[in-house]
VEXSE-928774 format. One line per field, with one value per residue (C-alpha): residue number from 1; chain; y, z, x. Coordinates in nm, 4 decimals. Layout:
pos	NUM ...
unit	A ...
v	Y ...
w	Z ...
u	X ...
END
This chain:
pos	1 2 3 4 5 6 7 8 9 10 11 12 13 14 15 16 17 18 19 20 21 22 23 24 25 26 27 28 29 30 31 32 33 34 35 36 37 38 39 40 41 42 43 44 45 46 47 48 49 50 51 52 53 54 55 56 57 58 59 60 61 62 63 64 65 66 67 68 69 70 71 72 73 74 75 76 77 78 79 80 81 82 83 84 85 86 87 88 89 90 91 92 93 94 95 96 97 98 99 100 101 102 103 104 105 106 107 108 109 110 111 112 113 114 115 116 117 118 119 120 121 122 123 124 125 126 127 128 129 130 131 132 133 134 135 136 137 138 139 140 141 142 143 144 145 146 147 148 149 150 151 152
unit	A A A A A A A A A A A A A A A A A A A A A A A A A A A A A A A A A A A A A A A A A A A A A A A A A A A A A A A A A A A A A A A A A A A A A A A A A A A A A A A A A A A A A A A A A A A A A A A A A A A A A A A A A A A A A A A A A A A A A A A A A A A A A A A A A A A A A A A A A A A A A A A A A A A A A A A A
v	24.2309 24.3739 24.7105 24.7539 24.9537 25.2199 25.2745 25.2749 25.5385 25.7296 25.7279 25.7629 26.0970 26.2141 26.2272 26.3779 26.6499 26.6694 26.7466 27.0474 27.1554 27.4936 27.5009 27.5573 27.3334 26.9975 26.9603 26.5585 26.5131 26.6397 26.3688 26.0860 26.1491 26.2122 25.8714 25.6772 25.6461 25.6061 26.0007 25.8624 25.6298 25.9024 26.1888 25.9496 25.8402 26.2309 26.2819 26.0404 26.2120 26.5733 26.4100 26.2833 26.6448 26.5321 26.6849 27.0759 27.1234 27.4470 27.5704 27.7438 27.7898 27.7545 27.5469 27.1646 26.9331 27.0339 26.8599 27.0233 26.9625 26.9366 26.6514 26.5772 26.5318 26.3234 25.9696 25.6666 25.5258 25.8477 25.7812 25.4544 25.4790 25.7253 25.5420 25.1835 25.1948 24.9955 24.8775 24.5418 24.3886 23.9675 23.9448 24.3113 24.2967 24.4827 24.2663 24.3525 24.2940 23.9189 23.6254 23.2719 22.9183 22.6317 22.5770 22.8914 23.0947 23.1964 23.3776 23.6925 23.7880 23.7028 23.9659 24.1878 24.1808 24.1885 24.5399 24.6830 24.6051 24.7465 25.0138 25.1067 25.0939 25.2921 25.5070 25.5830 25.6795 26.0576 26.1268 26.3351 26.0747 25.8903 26.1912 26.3039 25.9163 25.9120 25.6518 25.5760 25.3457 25.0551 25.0418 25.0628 24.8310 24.5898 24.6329 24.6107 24.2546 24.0295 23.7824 24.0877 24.0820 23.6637 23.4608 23.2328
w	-15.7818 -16.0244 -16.0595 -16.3618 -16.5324 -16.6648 -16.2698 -16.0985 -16.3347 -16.2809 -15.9226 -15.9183 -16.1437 -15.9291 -15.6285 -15.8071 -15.8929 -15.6020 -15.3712 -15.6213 -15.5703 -15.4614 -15.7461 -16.0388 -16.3337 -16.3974 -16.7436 -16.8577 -16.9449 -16.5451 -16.4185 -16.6498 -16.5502 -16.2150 -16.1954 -16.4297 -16.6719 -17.0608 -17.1818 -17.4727 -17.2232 -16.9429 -17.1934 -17.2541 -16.8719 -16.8105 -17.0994 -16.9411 -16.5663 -16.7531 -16.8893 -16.5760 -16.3447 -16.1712 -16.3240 -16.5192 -16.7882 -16.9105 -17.2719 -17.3172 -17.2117 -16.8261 -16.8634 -16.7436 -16.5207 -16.1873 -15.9753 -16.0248 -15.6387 -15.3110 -15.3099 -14.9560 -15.1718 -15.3951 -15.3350 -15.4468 -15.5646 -15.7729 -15.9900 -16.0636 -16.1492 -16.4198 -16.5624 -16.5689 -16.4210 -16.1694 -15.8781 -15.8648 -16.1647 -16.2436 -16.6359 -16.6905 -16.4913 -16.1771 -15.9003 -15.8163 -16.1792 -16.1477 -16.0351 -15.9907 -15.8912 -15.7093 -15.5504 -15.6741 -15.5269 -15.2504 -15.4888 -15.5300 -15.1729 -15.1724 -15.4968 -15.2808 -14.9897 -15.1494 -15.3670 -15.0242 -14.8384 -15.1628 -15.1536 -14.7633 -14.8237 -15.1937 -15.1115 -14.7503 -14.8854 -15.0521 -15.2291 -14.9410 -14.7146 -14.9301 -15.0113 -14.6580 -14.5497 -14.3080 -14.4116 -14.2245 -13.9048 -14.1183 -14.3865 -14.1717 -13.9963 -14.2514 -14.4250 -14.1118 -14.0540 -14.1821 -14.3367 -14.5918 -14.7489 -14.8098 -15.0776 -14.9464
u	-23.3896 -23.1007 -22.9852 -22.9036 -22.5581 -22.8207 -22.9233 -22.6625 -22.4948 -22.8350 -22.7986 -22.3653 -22.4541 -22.7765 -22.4910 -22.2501 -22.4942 -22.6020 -22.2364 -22.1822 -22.4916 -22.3630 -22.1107 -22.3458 -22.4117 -22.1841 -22.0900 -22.1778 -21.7943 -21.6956 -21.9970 -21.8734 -21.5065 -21.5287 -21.7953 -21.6048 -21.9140 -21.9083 -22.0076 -22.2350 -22.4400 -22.4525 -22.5628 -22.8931 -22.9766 -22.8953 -23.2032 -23.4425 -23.3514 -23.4106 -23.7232 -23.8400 -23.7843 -23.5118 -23.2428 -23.2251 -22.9848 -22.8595 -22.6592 -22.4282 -22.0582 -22.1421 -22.4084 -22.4521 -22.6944 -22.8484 -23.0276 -23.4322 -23.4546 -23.2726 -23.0903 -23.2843 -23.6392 -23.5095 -23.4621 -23.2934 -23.6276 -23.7022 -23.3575 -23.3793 -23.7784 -23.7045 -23.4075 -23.5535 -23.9296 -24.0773 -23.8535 -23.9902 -24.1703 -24.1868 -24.1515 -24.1897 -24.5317 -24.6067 -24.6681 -25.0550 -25.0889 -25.0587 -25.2244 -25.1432 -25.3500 -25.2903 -24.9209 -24.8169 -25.1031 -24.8661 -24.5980 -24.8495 -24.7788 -24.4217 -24.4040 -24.5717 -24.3809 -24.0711 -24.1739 -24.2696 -23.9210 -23.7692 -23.9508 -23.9559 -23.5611 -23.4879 -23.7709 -23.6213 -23.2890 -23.2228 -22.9229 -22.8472 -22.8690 -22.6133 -22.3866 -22.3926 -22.2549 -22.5327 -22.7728 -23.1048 -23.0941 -23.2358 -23.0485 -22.7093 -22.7981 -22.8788 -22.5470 -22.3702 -22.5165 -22.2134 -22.4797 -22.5462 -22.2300 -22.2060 -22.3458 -22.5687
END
């Protein structure tokens, strides 16, 4: 799996929105600053999260970007479907979409398993979570495991 510049920008300005959630509406230029993002690129992935109810934008002199939700009912997953689709896809295909023969027969469930471990772990994650530093029990422990963070 790759997450992609467009996603992670998604997801960097999905968590900025959400810790000012209580200040109002972010203008694109304070997200892009404050995330280091290209303005140009964010305004689009800002369009496609408007486009896709996660974000709520607003004219005018104190207008901006919210977040169309609590932060805790939105999840990692949620961004980085409506910037760049389906978590897990083999040549732009969704896994149950595929089908294979002989020796290869076996790589349908392999697809399979991986989406749902992708899934159980972007899907179990808010921006909350993330915002708040307090990820779920899986995930830290995961990234505490010190084989995580080599290249095999």
């Amino acid at each position: 799996m790759r997450i992609s510049a467009r996603a992670d920008y998604a997801v960097r300005a999905a968590l900025q929105l959400a810790d000012a959630r209580d200040a109002g509406p972010l203008k694109a230029e304070a997200i892009a600053d404050a995330q280091e993002i290209p303005h140009k690129f964010l305004e689009g992935i800002l369009n496609d999260m408007r486009r896709g109810g996660l974000v709520l934008s607003q004219r005018g002199g104190n207008g901006g970007y919210r977040l169309a939700k609590p932060p805790e009912s939105i999840s990692i997953a949620d961004v980085i479907r409506v910037v760049d689709g389906p978590l897990v896809s083999v040549r732009g295909v969704r896994p149950p979409e595929l089908s294979y023969s002989g020796p290869a027969e076996s790589l349908l469930p392999l697809w399979i398993a991986l989406r749902a471990n992708v899934r159980q772990i972007l899907d179990g994650v808010s921006l909350a979570d993330v915002a708040a530093a307090e990820l779920p029990a899986l995930v830290s422990a995961l990234s505490e495991d010190p084989a995580s963070w080599t290249n095999p």
